[in-house]
N, C-alpha and C positions, 0 to 999 in steps of 0.2 A: 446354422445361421451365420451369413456373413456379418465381419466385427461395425460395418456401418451402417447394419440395418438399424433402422428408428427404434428406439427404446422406448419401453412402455407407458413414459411421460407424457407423448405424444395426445396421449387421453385427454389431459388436461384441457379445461376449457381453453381457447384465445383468450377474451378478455381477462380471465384470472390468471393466465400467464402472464399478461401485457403489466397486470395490476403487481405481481412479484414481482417481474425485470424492473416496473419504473421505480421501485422503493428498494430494490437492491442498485441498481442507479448510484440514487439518490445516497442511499447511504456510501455507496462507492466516494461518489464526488465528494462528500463530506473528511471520509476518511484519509482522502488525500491533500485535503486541506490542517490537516492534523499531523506534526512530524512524530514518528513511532508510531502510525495507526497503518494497518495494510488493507487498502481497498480490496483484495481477493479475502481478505478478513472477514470483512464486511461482506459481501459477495455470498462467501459459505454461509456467517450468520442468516444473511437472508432466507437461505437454500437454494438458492439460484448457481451457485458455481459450477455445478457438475453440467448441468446445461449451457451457461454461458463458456466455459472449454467445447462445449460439442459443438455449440454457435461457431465460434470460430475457427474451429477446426475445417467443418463444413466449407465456412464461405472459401477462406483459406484453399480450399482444393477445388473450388466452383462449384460446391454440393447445394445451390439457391433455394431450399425447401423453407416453404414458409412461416413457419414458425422459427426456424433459427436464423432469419433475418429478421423478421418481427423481435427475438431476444437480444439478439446482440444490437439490432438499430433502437430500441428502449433502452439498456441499460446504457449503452452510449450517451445517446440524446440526455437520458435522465441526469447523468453522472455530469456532463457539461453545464447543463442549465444548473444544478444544485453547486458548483463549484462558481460560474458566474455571479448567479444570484446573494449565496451567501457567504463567499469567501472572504468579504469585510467582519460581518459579524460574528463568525464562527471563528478567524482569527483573534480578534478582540477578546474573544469569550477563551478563549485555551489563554491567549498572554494575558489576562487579567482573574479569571476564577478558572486557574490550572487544573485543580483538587475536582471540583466542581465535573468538568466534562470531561477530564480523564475519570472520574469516576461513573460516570455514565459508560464509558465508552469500555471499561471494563463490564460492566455488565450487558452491553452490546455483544460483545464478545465470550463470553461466557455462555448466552444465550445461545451462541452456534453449537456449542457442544453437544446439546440433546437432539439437534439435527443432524450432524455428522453421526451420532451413535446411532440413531436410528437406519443414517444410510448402510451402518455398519450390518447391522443384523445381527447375527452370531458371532464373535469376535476370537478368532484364533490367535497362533503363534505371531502370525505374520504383523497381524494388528499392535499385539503388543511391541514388538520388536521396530516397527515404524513408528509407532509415537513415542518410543524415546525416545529413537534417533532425532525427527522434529523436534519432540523439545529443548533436547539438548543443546542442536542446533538454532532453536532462538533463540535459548536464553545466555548460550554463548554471545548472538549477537547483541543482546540486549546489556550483556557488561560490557562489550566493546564500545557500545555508544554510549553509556553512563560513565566511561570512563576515561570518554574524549580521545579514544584512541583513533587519529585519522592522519591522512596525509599530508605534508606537506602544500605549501602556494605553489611551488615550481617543479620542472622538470618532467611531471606527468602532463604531457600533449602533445603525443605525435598522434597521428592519424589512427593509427592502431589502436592507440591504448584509448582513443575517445570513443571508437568503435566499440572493444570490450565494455566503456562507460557507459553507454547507450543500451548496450544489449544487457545488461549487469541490471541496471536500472526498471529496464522495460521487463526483465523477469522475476524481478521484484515487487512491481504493480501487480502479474500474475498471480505470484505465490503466497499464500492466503499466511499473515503473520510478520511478513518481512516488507520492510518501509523504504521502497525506492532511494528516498532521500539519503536518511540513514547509511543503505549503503555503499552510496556514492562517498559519502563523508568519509569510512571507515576503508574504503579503497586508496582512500587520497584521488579521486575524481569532483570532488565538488569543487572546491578550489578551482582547480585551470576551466571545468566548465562554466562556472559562474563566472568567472574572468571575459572568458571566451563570449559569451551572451552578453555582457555587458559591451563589450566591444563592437560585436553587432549592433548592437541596439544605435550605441555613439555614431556608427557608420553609416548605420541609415537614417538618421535625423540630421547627418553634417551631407548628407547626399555621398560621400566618400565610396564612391563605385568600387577603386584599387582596396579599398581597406575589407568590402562585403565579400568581392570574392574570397580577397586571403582567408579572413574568418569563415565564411561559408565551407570554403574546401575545408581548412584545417578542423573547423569545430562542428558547426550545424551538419554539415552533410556526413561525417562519420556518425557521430551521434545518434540524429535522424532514420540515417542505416541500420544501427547497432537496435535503436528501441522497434523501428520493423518488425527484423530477423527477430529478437526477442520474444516480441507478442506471438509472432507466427510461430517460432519454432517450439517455445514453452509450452504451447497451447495445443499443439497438437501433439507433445511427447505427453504433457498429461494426460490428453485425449486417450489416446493408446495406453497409457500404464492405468488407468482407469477399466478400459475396459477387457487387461490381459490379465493386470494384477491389482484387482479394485482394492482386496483385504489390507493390504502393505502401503498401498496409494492415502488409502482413507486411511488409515492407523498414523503415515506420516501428517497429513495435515487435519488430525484430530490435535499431531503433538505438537505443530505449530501455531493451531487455535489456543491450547492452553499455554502453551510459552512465549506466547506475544503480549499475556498479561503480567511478566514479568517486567516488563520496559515501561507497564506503565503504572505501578507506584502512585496515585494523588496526590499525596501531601510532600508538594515540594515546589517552592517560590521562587520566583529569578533573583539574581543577584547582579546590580549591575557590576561591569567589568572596571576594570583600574586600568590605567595607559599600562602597555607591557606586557598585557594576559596574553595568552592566546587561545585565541575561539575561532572554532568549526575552520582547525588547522592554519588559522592566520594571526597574527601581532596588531593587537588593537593598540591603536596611534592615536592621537588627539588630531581634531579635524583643526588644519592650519588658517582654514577660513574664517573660525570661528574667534572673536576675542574672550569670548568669557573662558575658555575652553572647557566647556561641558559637552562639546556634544564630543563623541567618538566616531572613529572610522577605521576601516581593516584597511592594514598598508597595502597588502598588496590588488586587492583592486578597487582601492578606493572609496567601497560603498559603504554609506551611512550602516554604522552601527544602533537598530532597533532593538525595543524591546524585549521584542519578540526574537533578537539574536542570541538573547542574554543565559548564561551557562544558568544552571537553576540547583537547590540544595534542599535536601531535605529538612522537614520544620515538626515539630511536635504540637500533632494537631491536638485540641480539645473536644471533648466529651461529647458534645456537640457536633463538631468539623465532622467527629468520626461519625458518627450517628444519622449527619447528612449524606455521607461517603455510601455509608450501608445503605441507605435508601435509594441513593441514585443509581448503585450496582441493581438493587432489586427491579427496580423503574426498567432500568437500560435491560435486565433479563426478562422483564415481561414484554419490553417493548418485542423485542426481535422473536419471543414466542408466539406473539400477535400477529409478528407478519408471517410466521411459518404456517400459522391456522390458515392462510389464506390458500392452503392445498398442501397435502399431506401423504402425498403420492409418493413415489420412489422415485427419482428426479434421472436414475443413470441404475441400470443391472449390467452384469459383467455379459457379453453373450454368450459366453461359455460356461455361464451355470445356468444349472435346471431349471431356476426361474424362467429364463429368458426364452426356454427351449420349450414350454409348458404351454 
């Protein structure tokens, strides 16, 4: 059997495909409204990801078969509308009851796990040996970002290194566990890009045609490249290590499923900053504009210091807190078991095992 013949998913109805993709979507678009949550997270929670990699794999090479354009144009479509729609209120709700939907969004995530072991089947050497390396690997990164380690304001933006930002970023959205955001911060790429964006932004509201290009070339258009190449190229090495070496593939993102709930901890509340911190690798300055001087701003590009900027600490919940925590873990793993009931098929077989050849 050739490795791009259709996999036995294909069975599935449409409509209860359409109805998976737009609630892995959905929650995609969610989780990328959340910093430390990873939309391919949410994706596998759903049990859509091994299909949404073949989706794009597919189009990616001009494979137009229609259920992997029916997947990838739903979990699109879904994940955009659910990030327009509730990106107000679902920010609000993370910077105001932190404890609350990171503790949901732990048992969202937990919830994948019965899904991946399932995709696993029998679990050998290779499995184990993949999900430590995963876990390891996120929860490496997960004390890097708890521990405010990131890059300086300057120096990182040349054309290259925004390029690498891009494609860094964009296979970060991919990889089920790791937080785009996150690791731009931890590269020292958040800084010069949010710089960069902001500049744009000023360029095209003063009409400043000489200032869109500069930024364009320097920032948007490497960037813009970099997250392309990214989605394509990630998406199709998974593609392939899925179905050469499914055992080790799924082992490692069984162990970035369970080590992405290491970064998210519930109980812990913001703190606002003092003039002189430094947050997500910049020097919070008092805003010159303001007389009372309450409000803050990052020196180097300026932008209002919000809430929802604000470094955060751990608190010692009550009997109670904890007790809500536990529930909302429980809630958020029945949720994501409820969407798996929605077809319980084998989503992705290796074509080189027996199954596949049966």
């Amino acid at each position: 059997m050739e490795p791009t013949s259709d996999p036995p998913a294909d069975a599935t109805p449409i409509p209860l495909l359409m109805i998976r993709s737009a609630l892995g979507g959905v929650l995609m678009g969610l989780a990328n409204l959340v910093p430390g949550i990873s939309g391919g997270t949410m994706l596998l929670a759903a049990g859509i990801y091994p299909r949404f990699i073949d989706a794009i794999g597919e189009v990616t090479t001009l494979r137009f078969r229609t259920r992997s354009v029916l997947t990838l144009g739903t979990v699109v479509v879904a994940a955009v509308l659910a990030i327009a729609l509730l990106a107000l209120p679902v920010k609000n709700l993370v910077v105001d009851h932190r404890w609350v939907m990171y503790s949901l969004f732990i048992g969202l995530t937990l919830g994948g796990v019965p899904v991946v072991w399932r995709l696993i089947g029998r679990p050998g050497v290779a499995v184990w040996f993949g999900a430590a390396a995963g876990f390891v690997g996120m929860a490496a990164l997960a004390y890097a970002q708890s521990s405010g380690l990131s890059g300086g304001a300057g120096g990182n933006d040349g054309f290259v290194f925004m390029l690498l930002a891009g494609l860094a970023g964009a296979s970060a959205m991919i990889l089920p566990g790791v937080s785009g955001g996150y690791l731009l911060l931890v590269l020292g790429a958040y800084v010069p890009l949010l710089a960069g964006i902001g500049a744009f932004t000023q360029a095209l509201r003063a009409g400043d045609s000489e200032q869109l290009v500069s930024v364009g070339l320097t920032t948007i258009l490497p960037v813009g490249l970099g997250v392309v190449v990214g989605i394509v190229a990630v998406s199709n090495l998974l593609r392939w290590l899925l179905h050469r070496y499914e055992q080790a593939t799924l082992g490692v993102l069984l162990g970035l499923l369970l080590g992405a709930v290491v970064g998210l901890y519930p109980f812990v509340e913001p703190v606002r900053p003092e003039i002189g911190d430094r947050l997500k690798g910049q020097t919070v300055m008092s805003d010159p504009g303001d007389e009372t001087g309450e409000r803050l701003m990052f020196e180097a590009t300026g932008k209002p210091v919000e809430r929802d900027d604000w470094a955060v600490e751990v608190f010692s919940p009550t009997s109670g807190t904890v007790a809500g925590g536990v529930g909302l873990i429980v809630a958020g793993f029945a949720i994501t078991q409820l969407i798996d009931r929605f077809g319980r098929d084998r989503p992705h077989v290796n074509p080189a095992s027996p199954e596949a050849s049966s």
